[in-house]
N, C-alpha and C positions, 0 to 999 in steps of 0.2 A: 127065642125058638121059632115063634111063629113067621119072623123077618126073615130067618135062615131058610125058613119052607120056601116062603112065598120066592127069595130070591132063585133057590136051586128048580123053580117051575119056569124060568125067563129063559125062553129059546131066539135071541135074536136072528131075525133074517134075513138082514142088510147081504149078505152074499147073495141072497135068491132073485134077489128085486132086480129091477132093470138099471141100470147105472146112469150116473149124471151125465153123463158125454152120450149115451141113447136120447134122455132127456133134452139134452143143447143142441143135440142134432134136429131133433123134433122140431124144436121153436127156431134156428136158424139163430140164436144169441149166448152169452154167455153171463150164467148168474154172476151177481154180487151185490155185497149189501153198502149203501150210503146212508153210512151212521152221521145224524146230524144230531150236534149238541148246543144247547144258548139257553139263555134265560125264556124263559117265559116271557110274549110278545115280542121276541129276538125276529121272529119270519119264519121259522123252522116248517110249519103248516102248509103256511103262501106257499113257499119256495116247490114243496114235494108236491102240491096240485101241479104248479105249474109244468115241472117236470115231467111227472106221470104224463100229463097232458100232451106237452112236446113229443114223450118219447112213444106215448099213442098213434101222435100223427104218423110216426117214421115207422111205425109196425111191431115196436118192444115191447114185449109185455113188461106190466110192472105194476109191484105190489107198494101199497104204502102202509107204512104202522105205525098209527099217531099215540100219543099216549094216551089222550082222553079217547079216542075209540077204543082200546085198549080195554083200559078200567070199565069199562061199561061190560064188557065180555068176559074175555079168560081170566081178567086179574079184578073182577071185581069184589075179590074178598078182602083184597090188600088194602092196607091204610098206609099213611106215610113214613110211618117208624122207621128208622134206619135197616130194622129186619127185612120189614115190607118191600122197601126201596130196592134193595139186592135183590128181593125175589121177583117183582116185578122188572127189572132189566133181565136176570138169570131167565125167566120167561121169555122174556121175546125175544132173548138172543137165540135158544135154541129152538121157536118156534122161524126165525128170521136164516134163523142157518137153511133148515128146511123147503123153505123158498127157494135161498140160492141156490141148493143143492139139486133143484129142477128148472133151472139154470133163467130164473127169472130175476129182473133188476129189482130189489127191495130197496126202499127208503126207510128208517127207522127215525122217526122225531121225537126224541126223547130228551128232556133237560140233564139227562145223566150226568151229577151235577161232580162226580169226582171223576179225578184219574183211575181209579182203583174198579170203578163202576163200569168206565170204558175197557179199561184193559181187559176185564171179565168178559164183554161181550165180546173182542176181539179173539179173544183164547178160546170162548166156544164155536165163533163163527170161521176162523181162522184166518191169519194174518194177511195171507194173499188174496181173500175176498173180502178184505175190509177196508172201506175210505173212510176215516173223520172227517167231518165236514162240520168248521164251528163258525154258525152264526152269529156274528158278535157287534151287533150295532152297540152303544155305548146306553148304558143302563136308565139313562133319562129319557132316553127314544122307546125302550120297551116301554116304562110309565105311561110317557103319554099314548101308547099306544094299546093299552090295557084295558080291553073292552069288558072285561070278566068283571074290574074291580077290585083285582088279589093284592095288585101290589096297594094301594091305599089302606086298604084293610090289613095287610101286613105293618105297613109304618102307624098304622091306632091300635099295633099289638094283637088283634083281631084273628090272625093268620100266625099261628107258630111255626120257627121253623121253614121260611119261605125264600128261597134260592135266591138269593140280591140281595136280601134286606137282612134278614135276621139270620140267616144260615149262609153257608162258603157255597159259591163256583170257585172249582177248578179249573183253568180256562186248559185247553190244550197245549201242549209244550211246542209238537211237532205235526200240528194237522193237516191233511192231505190238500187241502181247502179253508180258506178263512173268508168270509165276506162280510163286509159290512155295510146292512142294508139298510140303511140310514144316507149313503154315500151311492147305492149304484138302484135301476131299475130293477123291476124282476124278470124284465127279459135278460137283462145281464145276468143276473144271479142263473136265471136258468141256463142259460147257455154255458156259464160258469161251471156247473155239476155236469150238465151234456157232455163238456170238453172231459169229466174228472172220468167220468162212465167209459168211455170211449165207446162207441154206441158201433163201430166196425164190427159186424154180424159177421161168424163163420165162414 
């Protein structure tokens, strides 16, 4: 009873607001999100500084949403349980929608470790503002590149349930973008996402 109150008092007023294309006009660009997905220590981090950065230089605003900044904030009540896991993507897709939808570039760096998990963010953020973009150096390069310690402590059993080792990636089937940053610079890599953005302003 009391869910039925609360729901019949919600007056949305997405009509009243000023619209995304007032917004895209304002900032001279047009939102979208670049969903990147990889293992932990894949670059996924590196790659969106560097990004942001570049697309700083050229005048585009741009947001980034790492995971671990993340969890420190909105989703800091979530643990990693398979629950948790959906609720923290289901969070930042539709706070990442949000973004877009004020026509700023989002980056999203999130292990998103299934198909199922991506497909979710794409169905809330929707299909024509969403790139995959899967980081996929080859999983002994994340190792040694593992300043954390996770993956070690994952293989002494330490770490339950850790993306590479004791739990599945699903790698992408069909992503917008694939690098592997083991093989290229990260001016490449950047430029690579630069080219995926297409950064031609209004």
């Amino acid at each position: 009873m009391a869910d039925k109150i609360i729901a019949s008092s919600i007056f949305p007023i997405f009509d009243k607001m000023m619209s995304r294309e007032d917004k895209e006009k304002l900032l001279g660009q047009h939102g979208i999100m670049i969903w990147m997905t990889g293992l932990s220590g894949s670059g996924k981090s590196t790659i969106a500084i560097g990004v942001e950065r570049e697309l700083h230089r050229r005048g585009i605003l741009c947001r980034i949403l790492d995971g671990d900044n993340i969890r420190t904030g909105i989703n800091s009540n979530l643990g990693f349980s398979a629950e948790d896991r959906r609720e923290n993507i289901r969070r930042i897709a539709e706070i990442g929608k949000l973004f877009v939808e004020t026509g700023i570039v989002t980056i999203a760096c999130f292990v998103s470790p299934t198909i199922g998990l991506r497909q979710m963010a794409r169905n809330i953020i929707g299909a024509k503002d969403f790139r995959e973009v899967y980081i996929a150096p080859p999983l002994s390069e994340c190792e040694r590149r593992d300043v954390k310690g996770l993956y070690a402590r994952a293989r002494r059993g330490e770490v339950k349930d850790f993306t590479g080792i004791s739990a599945p990636f699903e790698a992408p089937m069909h992503p917008d973008l694939c690098l592997d940053t083991s093989q290229m610079t990260l001016e490449e890599e950047v430029e690579a996402v630069i080219g995926l953005i297409g950064i031609d302003t209004k």
